[in-house]
C-alpha positions, 0 to 999 in steps of 0.5 A: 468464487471466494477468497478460500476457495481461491487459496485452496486452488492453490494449495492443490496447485491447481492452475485455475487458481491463477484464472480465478485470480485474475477475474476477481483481483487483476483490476484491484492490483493493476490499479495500485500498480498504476498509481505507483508508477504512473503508467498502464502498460508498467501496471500491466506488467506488474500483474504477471509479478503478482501472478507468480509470486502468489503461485510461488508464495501460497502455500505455505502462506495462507492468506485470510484476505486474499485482497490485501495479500496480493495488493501488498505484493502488487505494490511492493512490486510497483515499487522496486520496479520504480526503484530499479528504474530510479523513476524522477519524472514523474510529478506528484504520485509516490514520490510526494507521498513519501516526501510527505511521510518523511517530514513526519519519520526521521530518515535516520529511524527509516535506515535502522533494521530494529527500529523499523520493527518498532515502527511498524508496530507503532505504525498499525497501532496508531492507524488502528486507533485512528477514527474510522474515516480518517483511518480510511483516508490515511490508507487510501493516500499512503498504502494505495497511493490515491491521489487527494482529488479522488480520495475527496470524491470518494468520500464526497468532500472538498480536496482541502478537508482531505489535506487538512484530515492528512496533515492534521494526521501527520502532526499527530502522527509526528508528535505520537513517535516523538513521544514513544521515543522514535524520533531518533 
């Protein structure tokens, strides 16, 4: 079934939009969740999370690509739940690609409500200029939180070319904002 299809289900409230869901995107938003937190049966639970808040958010949203929809919800999910339980663990996953990140965003611009919308925009252009690869594998680590070991084996490379592509992306990245004034 496609994406539309799915979404009118649930315009129509029709409880099988939830069914078609599941067959087609449960794998997808479970795997995000489980990234995030580290943990199967959490990501399990986060599914139920997703599940109810497309219920309750389609209408009146009307996603065009329902994929990228119910990600962003799987991962904002994954990651209040790791929030509310103040996960500290746990090595590597989130909290070293948000380490990452922060030598790059000032945490003072982080905490600022306007300059986040500046940053946002700043973000989606930079991303979208970024050559087609490298946009690929910025997203893989920083959106889906794919560990450098499986982004490498997707794109059949060695685990060092994808750090050095993710740092060399972050420098830019830094002296980007810097230029735009965002280093604030």
């Amino acid at each position: 079934m496609q994406d539309r299809e799915i979404v009118e289900l649930y315009f129509k409230r029709e409880e099988q939009a939830l069914e078609k869901t599941a067959e087609k995107y449960k794998n997808y938003c479970v795997s995000i969740a489980e990234r995030i937190l580290g943990n199967r049966e959490d990501a399990e639970e986060i599914w139920n999370d997703v599940l109810s808040a497309a219920w309750n958010s389609i209408p009146p949203n009307e996603p065009e690509y329902l994929n990228l929809y119910l990600g962003k919800i799987a991962r904002n999910a994954a990651l209040k739940k790791l929030e509310a339980e103040k996960t500290k663990k746990r090595d590597g996953g989130i909290k070293i690609q948000l380490d990452e990140l922060a030598e790059t965003i000032p945490a003072t611009l982080l905490e600022q409500q306007a300059d986040l919308i500046a940053l946002r925009e700043f973000l989606n252009g930079f991303i979208r200029n970024l050559p087609n690869e490298q946009r690929k594998i910025f997203i893989k680590r920083y959106w889906l939180c794919e560990d450098v070991k499986d982004i490498a084996k997707d794109f059949g490379c060695s685990e060092n070319k994808v750090s050095l592509i993710l740092f060399r992306i972050r420098k830019r990245l830094k002296k980007e904002l810097e230029k735009e004034d965002l280093d604030i």
